[in-house]
C-alpha positions as MATLAB code, in Angstrom:
seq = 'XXXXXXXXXXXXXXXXXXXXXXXXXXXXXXXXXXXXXXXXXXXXXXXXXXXXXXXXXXXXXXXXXXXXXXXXXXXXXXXXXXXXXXXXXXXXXXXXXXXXXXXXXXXXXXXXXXXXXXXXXXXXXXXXXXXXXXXXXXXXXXXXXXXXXXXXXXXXXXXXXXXXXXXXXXXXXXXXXXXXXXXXXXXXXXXXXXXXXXXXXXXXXXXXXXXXXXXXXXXXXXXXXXXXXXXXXXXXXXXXXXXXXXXXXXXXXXXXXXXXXXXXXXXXXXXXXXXXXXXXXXXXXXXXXXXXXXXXXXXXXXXXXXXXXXXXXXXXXXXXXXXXXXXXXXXXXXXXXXXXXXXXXXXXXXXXXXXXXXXXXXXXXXXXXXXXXXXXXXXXXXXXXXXXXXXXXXXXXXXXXXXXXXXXXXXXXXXXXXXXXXXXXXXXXXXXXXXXXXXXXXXXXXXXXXXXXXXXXXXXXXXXXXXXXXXXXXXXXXXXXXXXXXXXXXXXXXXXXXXXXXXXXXXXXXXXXXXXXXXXXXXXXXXXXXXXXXXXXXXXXXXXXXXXXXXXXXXX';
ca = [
      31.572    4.904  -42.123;
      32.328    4.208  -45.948;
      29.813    1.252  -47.002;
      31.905   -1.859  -47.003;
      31.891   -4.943  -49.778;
      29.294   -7.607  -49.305;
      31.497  -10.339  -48.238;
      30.314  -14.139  -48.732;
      30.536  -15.783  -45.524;
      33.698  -16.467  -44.015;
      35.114  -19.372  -42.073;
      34.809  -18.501  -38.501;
      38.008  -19.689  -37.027;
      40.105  -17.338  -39.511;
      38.068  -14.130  -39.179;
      38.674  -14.726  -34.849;
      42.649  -15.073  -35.961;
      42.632  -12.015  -38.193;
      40.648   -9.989  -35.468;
      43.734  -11.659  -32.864;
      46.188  -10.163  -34.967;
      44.797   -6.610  -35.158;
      44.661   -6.425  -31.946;
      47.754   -7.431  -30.594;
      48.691   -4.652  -33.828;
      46.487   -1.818  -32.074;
      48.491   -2.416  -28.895;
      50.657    0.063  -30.495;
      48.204    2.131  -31.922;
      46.338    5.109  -29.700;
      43.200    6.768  -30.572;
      45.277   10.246  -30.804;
      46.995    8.410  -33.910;
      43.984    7.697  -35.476;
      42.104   10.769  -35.279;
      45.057   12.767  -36.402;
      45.199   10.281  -39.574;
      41.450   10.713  -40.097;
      39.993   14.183  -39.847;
      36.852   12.983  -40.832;
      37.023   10.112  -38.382;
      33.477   11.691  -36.492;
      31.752   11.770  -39.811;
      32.805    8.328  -40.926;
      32.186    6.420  -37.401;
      28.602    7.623  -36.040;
      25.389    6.831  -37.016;
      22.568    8.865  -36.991;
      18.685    7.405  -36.572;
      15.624    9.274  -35.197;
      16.241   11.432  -32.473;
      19.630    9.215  -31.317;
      23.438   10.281  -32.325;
      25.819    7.295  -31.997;
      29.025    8.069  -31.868;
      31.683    5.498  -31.567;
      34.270    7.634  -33.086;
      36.678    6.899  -29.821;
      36.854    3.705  -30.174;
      39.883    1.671  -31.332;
      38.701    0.621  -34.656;
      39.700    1.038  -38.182;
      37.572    0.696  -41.548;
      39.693   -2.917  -41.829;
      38.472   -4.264  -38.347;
      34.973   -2.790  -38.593;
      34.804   -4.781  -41.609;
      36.240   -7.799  -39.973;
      33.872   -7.564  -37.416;
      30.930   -7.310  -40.141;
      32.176  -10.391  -41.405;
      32.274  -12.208  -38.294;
      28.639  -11.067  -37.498;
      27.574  -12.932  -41.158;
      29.653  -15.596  -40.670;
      27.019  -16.408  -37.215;
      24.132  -15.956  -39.463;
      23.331  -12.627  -37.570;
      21.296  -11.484  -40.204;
      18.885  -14.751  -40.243;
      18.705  -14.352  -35.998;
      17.625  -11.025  -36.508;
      14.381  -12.359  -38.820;
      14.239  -15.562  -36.308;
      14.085  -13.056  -33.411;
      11.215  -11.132  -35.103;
       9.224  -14.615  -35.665;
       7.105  -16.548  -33.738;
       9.805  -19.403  -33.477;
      10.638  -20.489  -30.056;
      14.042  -19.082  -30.026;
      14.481  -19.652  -26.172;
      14.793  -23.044  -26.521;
      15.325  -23.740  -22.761;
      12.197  -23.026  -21.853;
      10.472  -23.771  -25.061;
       9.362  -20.311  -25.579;
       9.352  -17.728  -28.069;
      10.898  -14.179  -27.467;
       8.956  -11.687  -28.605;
       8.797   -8.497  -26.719;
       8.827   -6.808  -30.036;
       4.993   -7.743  -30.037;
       4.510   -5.375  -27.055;
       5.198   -2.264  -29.476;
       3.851   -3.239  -32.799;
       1.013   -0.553  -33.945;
      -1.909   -1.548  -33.187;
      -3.120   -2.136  -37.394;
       0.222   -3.792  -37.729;
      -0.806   -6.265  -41.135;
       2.333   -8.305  -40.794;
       1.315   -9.766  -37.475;
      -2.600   -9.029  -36.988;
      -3.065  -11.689  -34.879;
      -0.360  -10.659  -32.296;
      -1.025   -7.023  -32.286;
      -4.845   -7.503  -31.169;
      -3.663   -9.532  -28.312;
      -1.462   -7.019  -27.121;
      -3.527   -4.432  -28.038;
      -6.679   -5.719  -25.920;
      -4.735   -5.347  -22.868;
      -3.352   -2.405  -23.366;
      -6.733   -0.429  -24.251;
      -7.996   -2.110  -20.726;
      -5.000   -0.173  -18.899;
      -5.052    2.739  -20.969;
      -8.924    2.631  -19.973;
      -8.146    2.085  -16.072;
      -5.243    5.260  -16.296;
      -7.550    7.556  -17.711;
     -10.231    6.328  -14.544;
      -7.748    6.637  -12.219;
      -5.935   10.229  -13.652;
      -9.841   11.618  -14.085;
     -10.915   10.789  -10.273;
     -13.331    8.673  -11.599;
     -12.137    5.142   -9.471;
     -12.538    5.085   -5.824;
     -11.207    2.882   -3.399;
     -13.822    1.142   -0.902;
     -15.093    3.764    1.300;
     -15.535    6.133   -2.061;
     -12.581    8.338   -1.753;
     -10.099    8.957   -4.629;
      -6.875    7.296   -4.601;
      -3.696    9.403   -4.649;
      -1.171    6.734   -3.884;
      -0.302    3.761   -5.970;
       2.510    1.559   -5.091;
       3.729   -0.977   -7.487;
       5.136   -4.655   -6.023;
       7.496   -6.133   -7.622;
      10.965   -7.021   -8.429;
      13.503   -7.509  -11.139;
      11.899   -6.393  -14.391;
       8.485   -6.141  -12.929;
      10.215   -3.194  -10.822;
      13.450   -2.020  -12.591;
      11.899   -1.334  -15.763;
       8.859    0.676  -14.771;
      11.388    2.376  -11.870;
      13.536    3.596  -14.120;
      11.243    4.881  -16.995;
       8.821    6.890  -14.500;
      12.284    8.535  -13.370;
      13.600    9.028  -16.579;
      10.750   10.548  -17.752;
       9.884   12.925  -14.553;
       9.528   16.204  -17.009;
       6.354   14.431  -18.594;
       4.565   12.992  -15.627;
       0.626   14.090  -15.874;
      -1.230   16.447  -13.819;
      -4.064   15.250  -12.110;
      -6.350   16.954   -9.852;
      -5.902   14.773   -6.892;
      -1.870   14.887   -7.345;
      -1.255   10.852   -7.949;
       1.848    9.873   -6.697;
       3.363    6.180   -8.026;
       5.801    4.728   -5.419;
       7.972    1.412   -6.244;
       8.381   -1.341   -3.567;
      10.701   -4.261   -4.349;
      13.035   -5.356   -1.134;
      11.772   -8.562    0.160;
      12.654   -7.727    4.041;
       9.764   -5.203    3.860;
      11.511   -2.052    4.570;
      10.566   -0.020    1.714;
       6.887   -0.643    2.196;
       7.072   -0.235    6.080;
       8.439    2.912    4.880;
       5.485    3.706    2.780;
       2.702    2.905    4.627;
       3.470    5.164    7.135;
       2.463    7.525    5.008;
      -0.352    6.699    3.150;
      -4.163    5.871    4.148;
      -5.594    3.100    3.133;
      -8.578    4.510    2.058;
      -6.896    6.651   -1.231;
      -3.584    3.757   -1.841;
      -3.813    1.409   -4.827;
      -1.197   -1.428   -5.062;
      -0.312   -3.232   -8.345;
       1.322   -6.699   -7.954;
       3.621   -7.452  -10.873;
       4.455  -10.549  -11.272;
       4.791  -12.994  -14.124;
       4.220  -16.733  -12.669;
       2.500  -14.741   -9.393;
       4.765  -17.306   -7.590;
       7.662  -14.863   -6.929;
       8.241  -14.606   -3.163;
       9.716  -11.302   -2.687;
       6.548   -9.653   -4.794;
       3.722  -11.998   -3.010;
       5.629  -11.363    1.116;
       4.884   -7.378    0.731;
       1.647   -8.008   -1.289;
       0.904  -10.122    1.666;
       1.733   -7.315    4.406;
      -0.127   -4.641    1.868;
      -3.381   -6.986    2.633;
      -3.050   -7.285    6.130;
      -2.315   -3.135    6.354;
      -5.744   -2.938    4.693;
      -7.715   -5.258    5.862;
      -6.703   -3.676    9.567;
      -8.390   -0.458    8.529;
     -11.089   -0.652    5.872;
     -12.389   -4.617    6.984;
     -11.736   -8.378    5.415;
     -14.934   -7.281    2.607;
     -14.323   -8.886   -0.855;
     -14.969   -4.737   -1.685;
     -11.150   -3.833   -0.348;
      -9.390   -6.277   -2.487;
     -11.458   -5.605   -5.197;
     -10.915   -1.958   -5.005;
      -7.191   -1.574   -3.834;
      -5.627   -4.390   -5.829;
      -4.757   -4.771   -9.513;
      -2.394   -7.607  -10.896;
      -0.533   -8.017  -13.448;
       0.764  -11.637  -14.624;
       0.314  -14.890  -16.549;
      -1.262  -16.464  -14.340;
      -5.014  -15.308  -14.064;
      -5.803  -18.304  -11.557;
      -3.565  -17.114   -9.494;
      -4.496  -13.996   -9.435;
      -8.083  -15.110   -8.901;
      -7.134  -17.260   -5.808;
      -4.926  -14.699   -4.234;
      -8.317  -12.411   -4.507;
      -7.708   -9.898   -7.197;
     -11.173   -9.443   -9.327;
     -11.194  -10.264  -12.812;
     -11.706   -6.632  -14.146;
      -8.756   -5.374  -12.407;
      -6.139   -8.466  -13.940;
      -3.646   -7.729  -17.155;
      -2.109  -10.362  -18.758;
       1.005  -11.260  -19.940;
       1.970  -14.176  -22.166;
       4.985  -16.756  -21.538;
       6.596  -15.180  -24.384;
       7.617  -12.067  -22.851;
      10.855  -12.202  -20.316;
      10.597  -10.286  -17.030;
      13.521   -7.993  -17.882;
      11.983   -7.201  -21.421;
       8.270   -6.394  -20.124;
       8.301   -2.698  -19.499;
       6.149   -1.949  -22.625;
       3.962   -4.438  -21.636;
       1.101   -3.835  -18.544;
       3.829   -3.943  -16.477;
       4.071   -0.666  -17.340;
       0.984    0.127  -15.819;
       2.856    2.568  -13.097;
       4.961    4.219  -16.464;
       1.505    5.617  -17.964;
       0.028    6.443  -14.799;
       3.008    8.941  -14.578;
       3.557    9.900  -17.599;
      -0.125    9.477  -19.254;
      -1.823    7.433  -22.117;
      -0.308    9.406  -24.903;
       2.999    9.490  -23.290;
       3.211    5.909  -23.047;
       2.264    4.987  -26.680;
       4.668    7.412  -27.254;
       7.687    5.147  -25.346;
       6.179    2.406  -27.908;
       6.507    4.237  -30.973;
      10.014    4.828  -30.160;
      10.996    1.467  -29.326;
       9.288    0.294  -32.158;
      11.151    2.696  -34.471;
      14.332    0.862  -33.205;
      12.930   -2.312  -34.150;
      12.439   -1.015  -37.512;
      15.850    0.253  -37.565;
      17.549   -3.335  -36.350;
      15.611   -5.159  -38.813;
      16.069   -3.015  -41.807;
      19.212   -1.449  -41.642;
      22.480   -2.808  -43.406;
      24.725   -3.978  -40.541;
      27.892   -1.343  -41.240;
      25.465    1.045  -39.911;
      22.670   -0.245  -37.665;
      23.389    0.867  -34.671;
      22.577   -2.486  -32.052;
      24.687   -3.857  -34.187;
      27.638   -1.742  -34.706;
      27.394   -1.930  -30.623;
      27.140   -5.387  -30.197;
      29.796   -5.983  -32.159;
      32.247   -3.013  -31.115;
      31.383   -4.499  -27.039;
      33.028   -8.064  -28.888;
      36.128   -6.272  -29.991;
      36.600   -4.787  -26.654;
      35.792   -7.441  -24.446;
      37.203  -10.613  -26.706;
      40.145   -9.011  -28.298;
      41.105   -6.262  -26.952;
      40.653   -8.256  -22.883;
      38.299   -5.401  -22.024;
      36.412   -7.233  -18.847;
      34.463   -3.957  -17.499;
      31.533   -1.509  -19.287;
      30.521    1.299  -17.488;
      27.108    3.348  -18.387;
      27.663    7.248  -17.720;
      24.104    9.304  -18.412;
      25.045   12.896  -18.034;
      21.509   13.707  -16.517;
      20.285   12.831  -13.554;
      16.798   11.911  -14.528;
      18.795    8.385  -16.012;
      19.722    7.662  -12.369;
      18.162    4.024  -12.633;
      19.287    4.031  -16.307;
      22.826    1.429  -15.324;
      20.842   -0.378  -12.812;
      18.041   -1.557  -15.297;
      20.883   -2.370  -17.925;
      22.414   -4.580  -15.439;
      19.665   -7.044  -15.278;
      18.906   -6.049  -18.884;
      22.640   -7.732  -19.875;
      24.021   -9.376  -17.256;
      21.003  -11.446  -16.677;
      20.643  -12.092  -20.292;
      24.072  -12.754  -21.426;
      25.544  -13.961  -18.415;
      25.911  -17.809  -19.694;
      29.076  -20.011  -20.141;
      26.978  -23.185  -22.083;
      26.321  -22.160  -25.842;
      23.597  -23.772  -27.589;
      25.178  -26.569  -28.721;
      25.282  -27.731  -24.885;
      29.218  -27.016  -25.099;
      31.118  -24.736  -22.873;
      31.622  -20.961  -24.256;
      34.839  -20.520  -25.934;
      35.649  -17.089  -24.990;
      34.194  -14.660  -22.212;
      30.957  -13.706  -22.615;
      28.866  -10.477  -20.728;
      31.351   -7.799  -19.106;
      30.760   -6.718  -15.614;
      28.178   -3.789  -16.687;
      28.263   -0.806  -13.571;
      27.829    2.886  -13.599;
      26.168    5.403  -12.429;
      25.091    9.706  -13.345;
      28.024   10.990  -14.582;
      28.420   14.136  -12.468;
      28.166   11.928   -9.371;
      30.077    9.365  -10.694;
      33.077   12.026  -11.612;
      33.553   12.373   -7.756;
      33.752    8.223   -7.095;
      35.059    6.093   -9.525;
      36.449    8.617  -12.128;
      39.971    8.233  -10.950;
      40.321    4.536  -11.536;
      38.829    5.218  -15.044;
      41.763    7.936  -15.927;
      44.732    6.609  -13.302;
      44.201    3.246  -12.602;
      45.171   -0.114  -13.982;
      42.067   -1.241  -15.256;
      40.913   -1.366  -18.720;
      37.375   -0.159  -18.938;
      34.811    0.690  -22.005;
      32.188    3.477  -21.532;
      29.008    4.635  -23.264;
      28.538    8.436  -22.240;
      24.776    9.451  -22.453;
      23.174   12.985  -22.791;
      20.163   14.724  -24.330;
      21.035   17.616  -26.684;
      18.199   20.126  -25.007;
      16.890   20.651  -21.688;
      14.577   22.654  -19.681;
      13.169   23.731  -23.132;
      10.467   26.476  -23.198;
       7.699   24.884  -22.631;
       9.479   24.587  -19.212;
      10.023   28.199  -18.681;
       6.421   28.818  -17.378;
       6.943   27.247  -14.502;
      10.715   26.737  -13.887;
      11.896   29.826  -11.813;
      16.024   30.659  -13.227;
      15.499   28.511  -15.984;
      18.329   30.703  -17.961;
      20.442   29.522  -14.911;
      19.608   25.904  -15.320;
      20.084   25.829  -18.905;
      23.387   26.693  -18.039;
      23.697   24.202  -15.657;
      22.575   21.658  -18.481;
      25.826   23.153  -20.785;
      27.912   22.794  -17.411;
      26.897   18.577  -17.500;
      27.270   18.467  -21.409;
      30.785   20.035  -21.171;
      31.900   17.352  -18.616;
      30.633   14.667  -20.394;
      32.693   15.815  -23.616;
      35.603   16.517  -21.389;
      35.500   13.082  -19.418;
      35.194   11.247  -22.986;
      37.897   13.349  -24.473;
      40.399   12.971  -21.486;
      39.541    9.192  -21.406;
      40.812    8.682  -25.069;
      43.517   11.234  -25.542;
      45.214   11.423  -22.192;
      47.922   13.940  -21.928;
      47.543   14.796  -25.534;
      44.456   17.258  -24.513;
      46.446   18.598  -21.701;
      49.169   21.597  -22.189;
      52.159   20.235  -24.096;
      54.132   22.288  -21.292;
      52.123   20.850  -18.109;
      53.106   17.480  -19.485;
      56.302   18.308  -19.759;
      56.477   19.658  -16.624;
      54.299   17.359  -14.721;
      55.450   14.270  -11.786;
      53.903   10.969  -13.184;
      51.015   10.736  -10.930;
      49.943   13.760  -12.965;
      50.151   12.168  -16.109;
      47.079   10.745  -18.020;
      47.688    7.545  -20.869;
      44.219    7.579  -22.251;
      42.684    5.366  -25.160;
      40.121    4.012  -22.922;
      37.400    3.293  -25.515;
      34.148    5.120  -24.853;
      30.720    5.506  -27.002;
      28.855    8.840  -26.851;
      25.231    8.658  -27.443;
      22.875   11.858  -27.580;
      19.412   12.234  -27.374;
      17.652   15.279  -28.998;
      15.395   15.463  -25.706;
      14.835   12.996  -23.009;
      11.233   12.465  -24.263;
       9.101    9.132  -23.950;
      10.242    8.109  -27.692;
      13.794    9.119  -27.570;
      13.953    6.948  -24.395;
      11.767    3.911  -26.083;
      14.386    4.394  -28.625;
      17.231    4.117  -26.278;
      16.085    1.027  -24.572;
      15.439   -0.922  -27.423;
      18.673    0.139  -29.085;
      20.343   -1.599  -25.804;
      17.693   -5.019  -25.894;
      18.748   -5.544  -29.440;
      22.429   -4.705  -28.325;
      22.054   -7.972  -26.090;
      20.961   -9.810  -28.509;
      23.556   -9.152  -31.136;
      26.494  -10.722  -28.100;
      24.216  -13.785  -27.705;
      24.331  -14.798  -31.504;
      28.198  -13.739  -31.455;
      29.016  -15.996  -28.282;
      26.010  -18.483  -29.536;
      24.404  -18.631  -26.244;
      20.555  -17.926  -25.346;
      19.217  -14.475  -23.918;
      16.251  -15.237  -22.844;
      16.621  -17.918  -19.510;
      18.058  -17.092  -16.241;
      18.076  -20.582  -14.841;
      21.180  -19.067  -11.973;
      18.461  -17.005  -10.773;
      15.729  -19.679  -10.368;
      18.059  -21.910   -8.700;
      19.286  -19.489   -6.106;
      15.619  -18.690   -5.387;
      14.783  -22.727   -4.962;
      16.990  -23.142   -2.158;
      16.480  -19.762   -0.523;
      13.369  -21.834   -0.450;
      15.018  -24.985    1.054;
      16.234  -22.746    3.766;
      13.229  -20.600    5.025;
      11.535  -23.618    7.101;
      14.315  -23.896    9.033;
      14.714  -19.813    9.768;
      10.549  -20.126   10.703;
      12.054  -23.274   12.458;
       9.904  -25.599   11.255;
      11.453  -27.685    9.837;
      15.550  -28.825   12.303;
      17.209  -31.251   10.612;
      20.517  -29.014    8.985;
      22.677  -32.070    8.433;
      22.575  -32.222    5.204;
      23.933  -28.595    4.975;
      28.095  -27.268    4.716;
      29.300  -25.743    8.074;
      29.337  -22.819    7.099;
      25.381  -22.346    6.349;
      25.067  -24.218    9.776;
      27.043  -21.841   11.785;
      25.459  -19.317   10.264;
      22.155  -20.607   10.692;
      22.661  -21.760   14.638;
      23.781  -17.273   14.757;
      20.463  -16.553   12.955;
      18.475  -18.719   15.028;
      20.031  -17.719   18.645;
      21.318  -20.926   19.093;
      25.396  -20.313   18.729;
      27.234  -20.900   21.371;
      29.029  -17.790   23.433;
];
């Protein structure tokens, strides 16, 4: 886009009724009409940083309501959250904590914040140290035998993030002599690890228990049966936990108790939120896939984001150009639904970690003043790989009655050369690669033009249910490669993205007290499902019926 004015800071309350009126005003504007009144409209509305295109072109904006938007961002102080955010104030105020996940990817000789980066740093050199161990054959389990297996507990962030990277990032895993394999358990009813250790012998499986207050149920039930599966095999010896466990949490005491050894605990501090803690230890199962090197390189990208969201004039920094395109579509223009398309199938977990990643962040109706929200706040965030997703939900995007946003993700190369060594057709899968890229232009295209892509003729000629209205607003972001710092890029561009909405709808990111709650009286509930505890009175009918089914005890 052109640079826009500096504006001085406008009154709220009449930047929200100007933004009102241009959108009732674009009702009866399409995005055909704009890009035939702006040839250039590409070149003036995407933004280009590191290895990431942004493309926002199909959206229904102007120059005029981009620079409303700006306006409305300064008018919320954005620019003064964005230096609070990279502070050590305690900007979750909830919970009297800081947020600084930025921390986990400053260089290690950072001079702005020394102190911070040799905290971070210490614990990452003592994983970094225990990878290369692990990835040389050099740590055994008890009985002296190399592991090949390590299966990471957790849940939410602690499994989501790490799940989704080591995916994402399959082209890059390391190979080791031994063939490690890293396997994700999260379900609480235990059927993932059943699963697992039907496969695996004791004697050669590793487990990592991730969990930040090592008080989370779900995480400490399968760590639980994980003990017991060992202990059946290889003996109740201090040696086996010592050997086969390694934790990961804030709570070191904890960890100590439960019986993990000292050398074999990473630590994470109260400032860092579950869903932002990927770069952290946590991340422990990432560089055991992907490697030391790869790993710093997931941090150098995310960290180049950082740079980018601190440093770059708002009419063309991309979080928040994002941020503040998702509150035109969702505030003003009533659009209640974002879908997340990756056109490659290594993303697969890509929608399901921004899910937590937004939803859980921004899902809030009490702003910071302790007064109810004043308009909607997070969109119901879904999706899945594009190619898949073209054969399920596709048809409500085009057909249906539903207005729904869309970021459309690709990487510009893949199976490169390096690849063709040991990639039999890769000539053939290349052109696979162009057949995905070529939907994911097509789907975009068809999604804001409608029938004006189609054959003037096969309009013409065409029932209704044929017919296609388009301007469904959709982002297209590209990646040069799917490489650990494109993807560090990507993910940070999407964090900061979150935190742009929260200072718009002046709410806080960084608690999730709906998720504690529900957990406190799942917690209420399980004595009386291990029926020891039988006094339900105090319970609604329907959790007592249900309960007296559960427990055998209905009548019939």
């Amino acid at each position: 886009m052109n640079s826009i004015e500096k504006f001085p800071l406008h009154d709220t309350d009449l930047i929200q009724e100007k933004l009102k009126s241009f959108a009732q005003q674009e009702q009866e504007i399409n995005l055909n009409y704009l890009f035939k009144k702006n040839k250039k409209r590409f070149d003036e509305y995407s933004v280009h940083a590191g290895q990431l295109c942004f493309d926002y072109s199909k959206h229904r904006v102007d120059e005029r309501i981009i620079n409303e938007l700006i306006c409305y961002a300064e008018s919320q102080h954005l620019g003064n959250w964005i230096q609070r955010l990279f502070s050590l104030e305690k900007i979750n105020y909830t919970e009297n904590r800081a947020a600084m996940h930025w921390a986990l990817r400053l260089p290690k000789q950072d001079s702005t914040h020394a102190d911070l980066a040799a905290q971070v740093h210490s614990q990452l050199d003592r994983m970094y140290q225990l990878v290369e161990k692990i990835h040389q054959g050099q740590y055994r389990g008890a009985t002296g035998e190399v592991i090949h297996d390590v299966v990471n507990i957790g849940v939410g962030g602690s499994d989501l993030g790490p799940l989704m990277v080591s995916q994402a990032l399959t082209d890059f895993k390391v190979q080791t002599a031994q063939k490690l394999k890293v396997h994700f358990v999260s379900t609480m009813d235990g059927s993932q690890l059943s699963d697992l250790l039907h496969q695996f012998r004791p004697e050669t499986t590793l487990f990592i228990i991730s969990s930040k207050s090592f008080g989370t149920i779900d995480t400490l039930s399968n760590a639980q049966t994980a003990k017991c599966w060992l202990e059946q095999s290889l003996g109740t010896s201090k040696s086996v936990l010592r050997c086969h466990f390694v934790g990961v949490s804030t709570k070191p005491d904890k960890m100590t108790e439960w019986g993990i050894s000292t050398e074999n605990q990473f630590l994470l501090w109260d400032w860092v939120g579950g869903r932002y803690s990927l770069w952290s230890c946590i991340g422990l199962p990432i560089a055991l896939s992907i490697g030391v090197e790869g790993f710093k390189q997931l941090l150098a990208g995310a960290y180049e984001m950082d740079q980018h969201f601190q440093n770059t004039p708002l009419e063309q920094n991309i979080p928040v150009l994002m941020g503040l395109l998702g509150i035109w579509n969702n505030n003003f223009l009533n659009i209640q639904t974002h879908a997340v398309l990756p056109y490659d199938g290594r993303l697969k977990y890509f929608a399901a970690y921004l899910q937590q990643l937004e939803m859980e962040s921004n899902g809030k109706s009490i702003q910071r003043s302790g007064e109810k929200v004043v308009s909607d706040t997070c969109p119901i965030l879904w999706g899945e790989v594009g190619p898949n997703a073209q054969h399920a939900f596709y048809q409500l995007l085009h057909q249906g009655t539903h207005a729904v946003s869309c970021d459309f993700i690709a990487p510009v190369k893949r199976y490169n050369a390096n690849q063709f060594t040991y990639v039999e057709n890769a000539e053939a899968l290349v052109e696979q690669h162009h057949l995905a890229l070529s939907n994911c232009l097509a789907q975009s295209r068809l999604l804001a033009f409608g029938n004006h892509v189609l054959d003037p003729k096969e309009v013409e000629s065409s029932p209704k249910y044929k017919q296609y209205a388009g301007n469904q607003p959709t982002t297209t972001i590209l990646l040069k490669e799917l490489n650990p710092r494109s993807l560090g890029m990507l993910i940070a561009m999407y964090e900061h993205k979150v935190f742009v909405q929260s200072v718009m709808w002046n709410i806080n990111p960084f608690d999730q007290w709906g998720v504690e709650k529900g957990k406190e009286i799942a917690n209420q509930l399980l004595p009386i499902l291990n029926q020891e505890q039988a006094d339900v009175s105090d319970l609604d009918s329907s959790t007592q019926g249900l309960l007296r089914i559960l427990l055998g005890k209905a009548d019939g």
